[in-house]
MARDREN-842636 format. One line per field, with one value per residue (C-alpha): residue number from 1; x, y, z. Coordinates in steps of 0.001 Angstrom, whole numbers, plus 500000, padded with zeros to 6 digits. Layout:
<recs>
vexke	c(NUM_...)
px	c(X_...)
py	c(Y_...)
pz	c(Z_...)
</recs>
This chain:
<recs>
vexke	c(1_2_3_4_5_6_7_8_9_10_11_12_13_14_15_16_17_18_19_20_21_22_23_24_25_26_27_28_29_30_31_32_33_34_35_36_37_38_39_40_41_42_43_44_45_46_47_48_49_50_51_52_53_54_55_56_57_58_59_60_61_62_63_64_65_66_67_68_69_70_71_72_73_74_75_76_77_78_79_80_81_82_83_84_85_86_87_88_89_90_91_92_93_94_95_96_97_98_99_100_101_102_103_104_105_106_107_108_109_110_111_112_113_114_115_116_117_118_119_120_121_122_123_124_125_126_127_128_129_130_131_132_133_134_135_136_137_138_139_140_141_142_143_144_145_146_147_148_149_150_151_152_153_154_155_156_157_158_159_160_161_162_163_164_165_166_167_168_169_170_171_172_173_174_175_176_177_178_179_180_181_182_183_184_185_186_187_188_189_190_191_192_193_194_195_196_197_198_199_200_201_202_203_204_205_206_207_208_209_210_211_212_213_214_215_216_217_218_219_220_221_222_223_224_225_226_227_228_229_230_231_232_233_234_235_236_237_238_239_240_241_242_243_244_245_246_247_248_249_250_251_252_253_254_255_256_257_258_259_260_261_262_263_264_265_266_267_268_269_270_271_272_273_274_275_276_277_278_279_280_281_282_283_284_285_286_287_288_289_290_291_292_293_294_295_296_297_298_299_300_301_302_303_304_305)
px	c(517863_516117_512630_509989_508572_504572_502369_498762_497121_492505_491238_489085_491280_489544_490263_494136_494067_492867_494575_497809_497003_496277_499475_501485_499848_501038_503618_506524_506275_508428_506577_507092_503763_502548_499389_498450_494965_496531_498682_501360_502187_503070_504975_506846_507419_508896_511674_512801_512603_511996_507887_508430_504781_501501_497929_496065_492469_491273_489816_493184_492769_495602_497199_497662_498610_501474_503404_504103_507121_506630_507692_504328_501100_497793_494583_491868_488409_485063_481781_482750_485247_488322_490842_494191_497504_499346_501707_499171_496953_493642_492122_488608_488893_485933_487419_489338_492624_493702_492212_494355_497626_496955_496635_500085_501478_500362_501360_505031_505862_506551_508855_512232_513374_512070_514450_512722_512013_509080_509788_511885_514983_514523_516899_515248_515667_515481_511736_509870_507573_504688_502871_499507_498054_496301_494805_491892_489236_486897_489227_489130_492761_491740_490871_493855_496369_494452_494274_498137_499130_497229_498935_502573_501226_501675_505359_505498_505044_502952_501446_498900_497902_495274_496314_493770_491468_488369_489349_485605_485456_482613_483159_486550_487141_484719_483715_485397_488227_491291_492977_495798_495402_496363_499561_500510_500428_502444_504871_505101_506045_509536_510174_507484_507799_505666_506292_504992_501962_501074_500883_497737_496237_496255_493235_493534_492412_494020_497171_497313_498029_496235_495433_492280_491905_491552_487861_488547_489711_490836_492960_495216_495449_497149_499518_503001_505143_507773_505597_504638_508467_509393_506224_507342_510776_509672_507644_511265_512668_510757_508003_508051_506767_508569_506552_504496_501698_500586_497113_497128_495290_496219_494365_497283_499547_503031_502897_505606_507761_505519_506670_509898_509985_508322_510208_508064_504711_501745_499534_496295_494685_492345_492739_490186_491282_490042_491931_495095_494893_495123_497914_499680_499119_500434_503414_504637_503557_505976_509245_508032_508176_511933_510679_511999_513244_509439_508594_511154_509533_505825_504472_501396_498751_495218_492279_488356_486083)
py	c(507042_508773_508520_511805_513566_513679_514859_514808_518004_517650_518862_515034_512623_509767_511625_511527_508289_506700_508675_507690_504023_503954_505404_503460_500521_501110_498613_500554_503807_505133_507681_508854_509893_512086_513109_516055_517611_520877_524168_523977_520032_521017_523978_521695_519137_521462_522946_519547_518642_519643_518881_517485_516792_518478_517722_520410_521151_524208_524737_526692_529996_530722_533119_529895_527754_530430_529457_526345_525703_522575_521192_521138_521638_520064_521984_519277_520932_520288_521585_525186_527145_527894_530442_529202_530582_530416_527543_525375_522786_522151_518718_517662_516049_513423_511194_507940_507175_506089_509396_511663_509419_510049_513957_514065_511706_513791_516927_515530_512712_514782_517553_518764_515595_512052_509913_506841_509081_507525_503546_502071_500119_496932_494213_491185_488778_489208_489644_486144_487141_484620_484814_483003_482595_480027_480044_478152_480211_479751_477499_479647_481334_484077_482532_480256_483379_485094_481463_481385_484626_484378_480578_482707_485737_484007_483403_486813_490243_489312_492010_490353_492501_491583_492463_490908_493127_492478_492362_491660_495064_494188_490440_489508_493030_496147_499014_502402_503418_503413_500983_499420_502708_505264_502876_502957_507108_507586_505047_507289_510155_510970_511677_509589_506962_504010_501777_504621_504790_501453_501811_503829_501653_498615_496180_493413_489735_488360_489133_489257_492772_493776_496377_496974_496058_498818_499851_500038_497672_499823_501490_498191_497716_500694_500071_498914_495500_498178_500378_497345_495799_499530_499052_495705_497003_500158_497687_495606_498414_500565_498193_495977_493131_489965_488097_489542_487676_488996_487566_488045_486686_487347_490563_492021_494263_492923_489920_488341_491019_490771_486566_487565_489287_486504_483723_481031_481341_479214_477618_476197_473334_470433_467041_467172_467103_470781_472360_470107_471210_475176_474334_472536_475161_478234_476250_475340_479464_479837_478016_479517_483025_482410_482268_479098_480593_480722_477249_476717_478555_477153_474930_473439_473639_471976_474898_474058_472226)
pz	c(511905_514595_514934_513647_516474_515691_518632_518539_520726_521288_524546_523842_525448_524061_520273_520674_522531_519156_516701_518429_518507_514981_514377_516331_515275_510752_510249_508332_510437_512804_514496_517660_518764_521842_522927_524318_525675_527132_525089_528462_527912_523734_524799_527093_524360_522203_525399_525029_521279_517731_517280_513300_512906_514859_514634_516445_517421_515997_519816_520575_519115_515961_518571_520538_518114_516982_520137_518958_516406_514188_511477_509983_511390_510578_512114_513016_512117_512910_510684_511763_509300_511390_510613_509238_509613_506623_507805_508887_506515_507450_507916_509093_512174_512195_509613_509727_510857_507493_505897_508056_507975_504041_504622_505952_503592_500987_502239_503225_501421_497894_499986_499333_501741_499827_501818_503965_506748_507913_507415_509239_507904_507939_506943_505250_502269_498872_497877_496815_494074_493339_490140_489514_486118_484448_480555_481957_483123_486203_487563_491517_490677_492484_495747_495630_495069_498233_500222_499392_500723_503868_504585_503820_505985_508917_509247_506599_505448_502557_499869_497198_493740_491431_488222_486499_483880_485689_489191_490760_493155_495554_495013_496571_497539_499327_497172_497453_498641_496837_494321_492115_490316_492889_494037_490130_490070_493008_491365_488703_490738_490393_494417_495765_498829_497778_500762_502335_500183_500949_504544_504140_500751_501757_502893_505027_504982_508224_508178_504500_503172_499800_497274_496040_491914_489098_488513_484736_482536_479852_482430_483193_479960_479264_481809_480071_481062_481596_483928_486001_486557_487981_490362_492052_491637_494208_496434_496637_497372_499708_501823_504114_502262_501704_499850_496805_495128_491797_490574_486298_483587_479952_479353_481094_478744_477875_480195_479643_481441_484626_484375_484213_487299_489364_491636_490307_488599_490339_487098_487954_485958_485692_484874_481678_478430_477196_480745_479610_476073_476970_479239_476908_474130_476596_477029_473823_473019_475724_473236_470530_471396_472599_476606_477245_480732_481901_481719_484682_486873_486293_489451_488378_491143_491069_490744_491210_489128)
</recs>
């Protein structure tokens, strides 16, 4: 599939410059960016070749601007309030990378077209998905899942999610930004691109790519087993991730469905008695309820005293 044509037009060379190596630099994307700092050198671009995406200064006048034939066109603006034509969507141009690769992934991504046109195909294996629960509490699961994904990150394309009800935002992870909870409602969107999503979500510890946690607990626990297998069914799918860690406790709603789902399922422990007790107890809850299947896939791993 042929590459989409997104050029990048500010009479700043140094603006473009950056824009473009942030774009070029999104894993998943297959851009191909040019930059621009002159109307003749667009205009010349498009003799040659449709123009499927433009970002524009608003320093060329709409008159300008109507020269140029794109697919769609994004208006960079500063503090002043530029005019608009009615094909073009406005974006303020002092803000992050990530913020503006959102903008068009907004605008775009939930067109008439919701095929994979912006990630690139990419033949791999089927997904490894790593669960990592334990009944015992304080035990450092949530460093070991993130200690784990970095170690796989670096032979992999690793994605970890903390589904856990109180995720610690501002502990493990920086405030703001956004979280578990916006990747969940564009899973729910009938004609959405998720692995596309991602690419402008995710955080990064190393090489290690994650997702921020809910804010809310009540909010992941309204979230249904059936609701979360469709979510790492999309990110199987549609990213670029091999390897998927999923960090859970027991708050989490149906939770047996999210085991299911998972390659193997990481259980930390310690040697006492009262840690080997609620091990023991979760596993013989396990037979019980008829989920024999589960206890095959637990690995017992050691956690902090």
């Amino acid at each position: 599939m042929k590459n989409k044509s997104l050029v990048v037009c500010d009479r700043e060379e140094s603006y473009v410059s950056a824009f473009a190596h942030y774009i070029t630099q999104k894993e998943g994307l297959s851009f191909q960016v040019q930059t621009c700092t002159d109307l003749p050198h667009v205009l010349s671009i498009q003799e040659k070749e449709r123009i499927d995406y433009l970002f524009i200064s608003s320093g060329f006048s709409p008159d300008d601007r109507e020269q140029i034939k794109a697919g769609k066109i994004f208006v960079l603006t500063g503090d002043d309030d530029s005019t608009l034509r009615p094909d073009e969507t406005g974006v303020y141009k002092y803000q992050s990378g990530e913020e503006l690769l959102s903008e068009l992934i907004r605008q775009c991504s939930f067109g008439e077209r919701t095929d994979n046109v912006f990630l690139k195909k990419i033949r791999k294996k089927q997904m490894k998905i790593i669960g990592v629960f334990s009944p015992v509490h304080r035990i450092g699961k949530t460093t070991y899942a993130l200690r784990l994904g970095q170690k796989l990150s670096e032979r992999a394309n690793v994605l970890y999610l903390n589904l856990e009800t109180y995720g610690g935002i501002g502990g493990h992870f920086p405030e703001g930004g956004q979280t578990l909870a916006d990747v969940l409602y564009y899973a729910r969107q009938e004609k959405s691109n998720l692995g596309l999503m991602l690419t402008t979500i995710v955080g990064h510890k190393g090489k290690l790519d994650y997702v921020a946690p809910i804010a809310v607990s009540e909010d992941i626990k309204a979230v249904s087993g059936e609701e979360w297998r469709s979510l790492i069914e999309q990110i199987m799918e549609q990213s670029i991730y091999e390897v998927l860690i999923l960090d859970m406790d027991e708050g989490l709603r149906e939770i047996y469905q999210v085991f299911y789902a998972c390659s193997e399922i990481h259980m930390l422990t310690l040697k006492d008695a009262v840690s080997e007790s609620k091990l023991r107890q979760f596993e013989e809850e396990l037979g019980l309820l008829g989920h024999e299947e589960l206890r095959r896939k637990l690995i017992r791993r050691e956690g902090r005293a």
